[in-house]
C-alpha positions in Angstrom: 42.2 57.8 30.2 39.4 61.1 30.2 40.7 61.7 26.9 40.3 58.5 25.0 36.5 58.0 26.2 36.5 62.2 24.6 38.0 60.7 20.9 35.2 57.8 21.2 32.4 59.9 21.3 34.2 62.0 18.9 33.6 59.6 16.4 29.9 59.4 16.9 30.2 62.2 14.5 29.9 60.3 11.4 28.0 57.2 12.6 30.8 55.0 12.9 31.2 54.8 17.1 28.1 54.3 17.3 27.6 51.6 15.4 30.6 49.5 15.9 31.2 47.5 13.4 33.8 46.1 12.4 36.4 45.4 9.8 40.3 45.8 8.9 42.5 45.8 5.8 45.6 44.5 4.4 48.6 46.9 3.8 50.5 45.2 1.2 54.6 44.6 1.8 57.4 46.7 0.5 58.5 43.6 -1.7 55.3 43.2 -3.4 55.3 44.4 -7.3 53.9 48.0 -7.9 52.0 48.0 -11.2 52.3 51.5 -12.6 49.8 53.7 -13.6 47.0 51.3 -12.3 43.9 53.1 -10.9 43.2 52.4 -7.6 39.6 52.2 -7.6 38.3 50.6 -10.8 35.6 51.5 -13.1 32.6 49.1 -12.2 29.1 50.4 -13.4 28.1 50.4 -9.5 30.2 53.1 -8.4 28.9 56.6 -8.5 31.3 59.6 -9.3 33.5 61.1 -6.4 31.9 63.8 -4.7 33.1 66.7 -3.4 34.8 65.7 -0.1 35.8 62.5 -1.2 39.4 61.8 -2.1 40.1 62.3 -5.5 41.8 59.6 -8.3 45.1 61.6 -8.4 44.9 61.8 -4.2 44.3 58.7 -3.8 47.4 57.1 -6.2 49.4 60.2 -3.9 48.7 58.0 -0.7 48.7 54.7 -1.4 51.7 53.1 -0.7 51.4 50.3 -2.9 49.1 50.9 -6.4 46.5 47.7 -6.3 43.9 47.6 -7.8 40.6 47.3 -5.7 38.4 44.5 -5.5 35.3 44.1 -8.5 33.4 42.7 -6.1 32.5 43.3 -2.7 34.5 41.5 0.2 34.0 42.9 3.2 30.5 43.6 5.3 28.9 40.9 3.3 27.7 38.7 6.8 27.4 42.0 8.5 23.9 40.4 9.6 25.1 37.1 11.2 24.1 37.2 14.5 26.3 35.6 17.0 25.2 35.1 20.5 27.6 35.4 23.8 28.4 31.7 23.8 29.6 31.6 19.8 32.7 30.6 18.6 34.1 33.7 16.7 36.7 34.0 14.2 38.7 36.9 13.3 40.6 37.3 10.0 42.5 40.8 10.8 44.6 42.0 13.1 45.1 46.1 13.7 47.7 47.4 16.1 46.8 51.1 17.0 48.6 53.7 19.4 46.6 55.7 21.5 48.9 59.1 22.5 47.8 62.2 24.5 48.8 64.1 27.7 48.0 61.6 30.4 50.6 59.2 28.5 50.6 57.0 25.6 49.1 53.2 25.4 49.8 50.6 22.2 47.5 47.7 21.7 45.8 45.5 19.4 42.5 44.0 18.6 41.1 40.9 15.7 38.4 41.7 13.2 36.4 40.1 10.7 36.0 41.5 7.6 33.0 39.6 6.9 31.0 39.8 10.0 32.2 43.0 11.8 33.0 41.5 15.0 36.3 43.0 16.7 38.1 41.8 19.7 39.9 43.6 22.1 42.2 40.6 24.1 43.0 40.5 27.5 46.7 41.5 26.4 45.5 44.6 25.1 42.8 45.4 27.8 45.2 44.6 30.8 47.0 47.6 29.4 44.3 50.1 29.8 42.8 49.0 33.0 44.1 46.5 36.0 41.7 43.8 36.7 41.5 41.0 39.0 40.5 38.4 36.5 41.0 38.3 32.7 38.7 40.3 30.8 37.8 39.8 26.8 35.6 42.0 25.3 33.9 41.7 21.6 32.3 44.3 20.2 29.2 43.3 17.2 28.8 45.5 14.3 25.2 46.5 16.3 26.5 48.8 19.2 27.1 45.7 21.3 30.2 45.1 23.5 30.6 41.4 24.7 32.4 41.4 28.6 34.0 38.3 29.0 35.6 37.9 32.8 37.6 34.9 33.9 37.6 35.4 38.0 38.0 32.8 41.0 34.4 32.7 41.7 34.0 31.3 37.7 34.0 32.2 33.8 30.7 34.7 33.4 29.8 36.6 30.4 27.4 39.8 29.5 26.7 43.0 27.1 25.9 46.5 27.1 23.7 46.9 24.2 22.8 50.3 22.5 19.7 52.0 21.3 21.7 53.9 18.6 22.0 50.9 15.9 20.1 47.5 16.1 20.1 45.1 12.8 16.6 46.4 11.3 18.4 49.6 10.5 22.0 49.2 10.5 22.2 49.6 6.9 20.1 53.3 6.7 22.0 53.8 9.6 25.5 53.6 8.2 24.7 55.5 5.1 23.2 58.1 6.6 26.5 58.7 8.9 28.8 58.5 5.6 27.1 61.2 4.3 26.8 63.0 7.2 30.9 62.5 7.1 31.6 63.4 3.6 29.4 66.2 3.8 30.1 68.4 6.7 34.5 67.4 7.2 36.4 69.1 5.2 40.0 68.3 3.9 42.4 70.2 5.1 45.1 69.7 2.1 47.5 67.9 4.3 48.7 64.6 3.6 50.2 62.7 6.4 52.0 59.3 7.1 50.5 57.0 9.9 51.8 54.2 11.2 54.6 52.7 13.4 56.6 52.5 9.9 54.6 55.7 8.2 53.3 53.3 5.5 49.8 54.8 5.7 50.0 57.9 3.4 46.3 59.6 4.7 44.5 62.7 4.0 43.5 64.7 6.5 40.0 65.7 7.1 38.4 68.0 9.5 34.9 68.6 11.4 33.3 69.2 14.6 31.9 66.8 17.5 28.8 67.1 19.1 30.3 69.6 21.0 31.3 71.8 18.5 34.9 70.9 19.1 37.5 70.1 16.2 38.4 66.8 15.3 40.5 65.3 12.7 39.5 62.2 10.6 42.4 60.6 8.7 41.5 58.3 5.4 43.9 56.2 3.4 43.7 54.3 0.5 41.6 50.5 1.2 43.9 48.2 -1.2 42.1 45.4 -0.8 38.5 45.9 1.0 35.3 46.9 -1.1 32.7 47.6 1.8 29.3 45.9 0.3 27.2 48.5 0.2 23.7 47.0 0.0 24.2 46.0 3.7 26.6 48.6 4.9 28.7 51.6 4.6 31.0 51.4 7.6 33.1 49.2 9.5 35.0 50.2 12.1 36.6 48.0 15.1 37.6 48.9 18.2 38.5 52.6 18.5 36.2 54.0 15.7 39.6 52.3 13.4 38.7 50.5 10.2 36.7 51.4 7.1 33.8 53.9 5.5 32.2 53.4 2.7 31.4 57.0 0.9 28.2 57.8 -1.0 29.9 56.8 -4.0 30.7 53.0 -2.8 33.9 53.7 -2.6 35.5 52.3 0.7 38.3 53.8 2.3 40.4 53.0 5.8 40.1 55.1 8.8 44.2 55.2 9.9 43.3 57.9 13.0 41.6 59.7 15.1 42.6 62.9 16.8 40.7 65.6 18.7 42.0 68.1 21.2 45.3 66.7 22.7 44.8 63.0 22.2 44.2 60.7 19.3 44.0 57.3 18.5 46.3 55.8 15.1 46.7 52.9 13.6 49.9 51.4 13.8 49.4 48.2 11.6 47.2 46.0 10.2 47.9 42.3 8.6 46.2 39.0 8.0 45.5 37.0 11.0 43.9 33.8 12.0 42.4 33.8 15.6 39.8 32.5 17.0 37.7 33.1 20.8 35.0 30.7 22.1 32.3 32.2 24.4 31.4 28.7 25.2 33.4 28.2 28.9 31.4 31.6 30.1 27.9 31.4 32.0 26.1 34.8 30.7 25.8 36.7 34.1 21.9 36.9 33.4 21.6 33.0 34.2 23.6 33.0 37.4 21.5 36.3 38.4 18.2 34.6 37.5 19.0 31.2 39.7 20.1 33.9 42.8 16.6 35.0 42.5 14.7 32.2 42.3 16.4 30.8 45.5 15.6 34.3 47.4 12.0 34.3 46.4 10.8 32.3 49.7 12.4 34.5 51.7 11.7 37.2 50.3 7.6 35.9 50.1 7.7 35.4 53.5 9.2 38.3 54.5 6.1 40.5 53.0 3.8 38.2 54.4 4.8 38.7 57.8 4.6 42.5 57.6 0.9 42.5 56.4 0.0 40.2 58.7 1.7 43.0 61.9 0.1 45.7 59.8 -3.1 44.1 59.9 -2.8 43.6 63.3 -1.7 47.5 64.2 -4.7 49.0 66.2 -4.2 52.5 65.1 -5.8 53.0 62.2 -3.0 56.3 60.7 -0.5 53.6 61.5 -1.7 50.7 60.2 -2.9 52.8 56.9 0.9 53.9 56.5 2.1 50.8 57.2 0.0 49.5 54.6 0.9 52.0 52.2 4.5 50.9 52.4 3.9 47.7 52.0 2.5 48.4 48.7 5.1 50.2 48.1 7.7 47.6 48.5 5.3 45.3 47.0 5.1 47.4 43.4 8.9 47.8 43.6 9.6 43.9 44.0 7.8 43.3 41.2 9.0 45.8 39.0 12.7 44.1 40.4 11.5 40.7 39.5 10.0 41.5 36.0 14.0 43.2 35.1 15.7 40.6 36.7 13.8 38.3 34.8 14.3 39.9 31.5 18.0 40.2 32.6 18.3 36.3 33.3 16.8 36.2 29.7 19.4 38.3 28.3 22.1 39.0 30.2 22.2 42.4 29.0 23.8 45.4 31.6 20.0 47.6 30.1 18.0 44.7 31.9 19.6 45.2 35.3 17.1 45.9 37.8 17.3 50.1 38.3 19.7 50.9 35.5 17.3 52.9 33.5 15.8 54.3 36.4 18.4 56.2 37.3 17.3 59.2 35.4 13.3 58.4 35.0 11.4 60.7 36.4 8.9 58.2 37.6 11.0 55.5 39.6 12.4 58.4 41.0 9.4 60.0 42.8 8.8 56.4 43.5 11.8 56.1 45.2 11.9 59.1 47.3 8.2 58.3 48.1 9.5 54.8 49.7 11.3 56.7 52.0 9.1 59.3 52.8 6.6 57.0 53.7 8.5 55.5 56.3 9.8 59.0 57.9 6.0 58.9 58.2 5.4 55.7 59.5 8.3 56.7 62.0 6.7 60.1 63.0 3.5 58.0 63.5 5.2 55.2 66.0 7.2 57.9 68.0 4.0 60.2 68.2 2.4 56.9 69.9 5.0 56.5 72.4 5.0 60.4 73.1 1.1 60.3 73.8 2.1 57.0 76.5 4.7 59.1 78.2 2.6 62.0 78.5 -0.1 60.1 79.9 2.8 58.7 82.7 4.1 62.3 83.3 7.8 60.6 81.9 9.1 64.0 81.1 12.7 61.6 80.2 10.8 59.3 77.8 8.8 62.7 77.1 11.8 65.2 76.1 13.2 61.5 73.7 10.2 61.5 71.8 9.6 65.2 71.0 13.6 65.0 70.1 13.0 61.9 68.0 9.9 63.2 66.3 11.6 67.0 65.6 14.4 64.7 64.1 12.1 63.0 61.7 9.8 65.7 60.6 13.2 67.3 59.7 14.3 64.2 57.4 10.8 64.0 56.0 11.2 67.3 55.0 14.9 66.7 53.8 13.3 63.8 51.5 10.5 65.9 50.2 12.8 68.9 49.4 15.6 66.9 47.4 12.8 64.8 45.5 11.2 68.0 44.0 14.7 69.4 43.1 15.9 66.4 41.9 12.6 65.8 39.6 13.0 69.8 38.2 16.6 69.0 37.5 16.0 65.8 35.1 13.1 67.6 33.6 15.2 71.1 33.2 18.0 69.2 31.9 16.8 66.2 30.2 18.9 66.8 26.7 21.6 68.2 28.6 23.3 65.1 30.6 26.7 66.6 31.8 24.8 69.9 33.1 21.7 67.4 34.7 24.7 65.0 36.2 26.1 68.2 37.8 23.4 70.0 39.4 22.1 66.6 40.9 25.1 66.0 42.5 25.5 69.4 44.0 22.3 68.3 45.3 23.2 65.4 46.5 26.6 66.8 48.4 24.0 69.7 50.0 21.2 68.4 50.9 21.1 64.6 50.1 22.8 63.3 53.5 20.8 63.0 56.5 21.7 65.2 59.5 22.8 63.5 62.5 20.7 63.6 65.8 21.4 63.3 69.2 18.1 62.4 71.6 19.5 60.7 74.2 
């Protein structure tokens, strides 16, 4: 779904996306005694006095379902910096059912939390419903911008993660403040109270702002019975879908109940105590598997570059054995540049590590790799002038007429190559803060001029 990838970066807005973690909260049953006139956030020293945007005392007893008062202590957030590798046993205390509804149809799902920690879970039940897969797919998503793949296939049980520059745990903490303020400080409340939930038991208030964008979204923030966000480590946790909890300036936590911008949105249906548990320890992290491929390949691949110096060494003319050379170096630079990311990839087993993901849109390995290829267009030119000058000498005017075709036909690619590498090089320059509008005049590059023209020599 287009539009549910949209609402995720709309929540990037106030820092909560972003920086994934994650956390859930307890909505108290109907049978459960209501003690009247009890504030719902109490009076310790530590909390600072509502500000502007916040939801006020007499908003706040409006929406809550069920007066409790909050916790004197903080409860949730307070492990936020337990770091837990891919092959950890995690546990999950929460469970949060949300309902994901716009035009290209509605989905209904459920992922674990823990309060503690921020780690969140999204099970294979609830991914399966989202996207068909061949194998079972888990995925855990850390309170650092982390998301955890975990894929059960026939070829074996393999594990890896996207990481994020946008939060790591040396800054988590400014991180998360800053993005509550940015919140409470630039959404508005609208004056509408609403009822989430697949029973409407979350009475929220309605807040308003822009994206990135500049398009509106809505924010909607209930009452957080029994969660008090420690704020000394951070001020949001969110789980899967940007759903959970933020912590405003004044300490005071609240629950995020939904999500909505332009015509989709993303609510939370439910939310109750749960005990569940997922081991990472029956999954090999895809960085070990890739790191044994490549040491087996080496030889070959040693042996391989060996045998080309040695025929370029061996060329007698000197233009061709000099761009034969050149390649070589080429290839050489390019290997190792392979071997040092699939190294730190077998280390990590992090998607960023992957040999050529980041060079997709550096300026550098880009010229480099058009320069690969333009090199051997000239290597090409080279041979085929060789054979021309033979045939020329043996008045072949067939081998003669093949040559001058073949050449033509390569001096054209070369050109081709050099033509689409300048373009492409202005274009990630031009439009290096403006992805979607780089993205689109590459690829109107690439359907123009980036596929080689056929030709016929024979």
């Amino acid at each position: 779904m287009k539009k549910i990838v949209y609402l995720l970066l709309c929540t990037s807005v106030f820092g909560l996306a972003q920086q994934k973690p994650k956390s859930k909260a307890n909505v108290p049953s109907s049978n459960e005694k209501i003690k009247p006139n009890v504030p719902l956030l109490n009076d310790a020293d530590d909390l600072l006095p509502i500000v502007v945007n916040e939801p006020s005392q007499n908003e706040l007893l409006e929406v809550v379902s069920a007066q409790v008062t909050m916790p004197k202590t903080p409860n949730a957030g307070t492990t936020i910096y337990e770091k837990l590798s891919l092959q950890s046993n995690f546990t999950f205390n929460k469970k949060v059912g949300f309902m994901v509804a716009s035009s290209e149809g509605d989905m209904v799902g459920h992922f674990f939390l823990n309060t503690k920690n921020g780690y969140s879970l999204l099970p294979h039940e609830a991914l399966s419903e989202m996207a068909k897969s061949d194998g079972e797919i888990n995925q855990i998503m850390s309170p650092f911008s982390e998301f955890f793949q975990y894929i059960k296939s026939s070829e074996g049980n393999f594990v890896m993660k996207m990481s994020s520059d946008i939060s790591s745990e040396s800054n988590h903490d400014w991180i998360s403040k800053e993005g509550s303020k940015k919140f409470f400080s630039t959404f508005k409340k609208t004056g509408k109270i609403v009822k989430l939930g697949g029973q409407k038991q979350f009475k929220s208030i309605e807040y308003s702002g822009k994206d990135e964008n500049g398009k509106t979204i809505y924010v909607y923030l209930a009452a957080a019975p029994d969660i008090r966000i420690d704020t000394r480590k951070t001020y949001s946790l969110t789980g899967h879908w940007g759903l959970g909890y933020i912590a405003s300036p004044s300490k005071r936590t609240y629950m995020i109940t939904g999500i909505k911008g332009g015509d989709a949105g993303i609510f939370m249906t439910y939310i109750e105590n749960a005990s569940h548990s997922f081991s990472g320890k029956i999954y090999q992290p895809m960085g070990e598997r890739i790191g044994t491929a490549i040491e087996e390949k080496m030889p070959e691949i040693e042996a391989s570059m060996a045998e080309a110096i040695a025929q370029a060494n061996a060329e007698e003319d000197p233009k061709l054995r000099q761009l034969m050379l050149e390649q070589i170096k080429q290839m050489q630079n390019l290997n190792s540049k392979t071997l040092s990311n699939a190294k730190d990839f077998s280390k990590s087993s992090d998607v960023k590590d992957v040999p050529f993901i980041n060079d997709v849109n550096d300026p550098k390995a880009t010229a480099d790799f058009y320069d690969i290829q333009i090199v051997a267009r000239e290597q090409s030119i080279r041979e085929v002038e060789l054979g021309l000058i033979e045939a020329e000498k043996s008045n072949d005017n067939k081998r003669i007429n093949r040559y001058s075709c073949t050449k033509n036909c390569y001096i054209t690619e070369r050109n081709r190559l050099q033509k689409v590498k300048t373009e492409h090089l202005n274009f990630l320059n031009q439009y290096k803060n403006d992805e979607d509008k780089r993205d689109e005049k590459i690829n109107q590059l690439m359907q123009t001029d980036g596929i080689p023209k056929a030709c016929e020599c024979e």
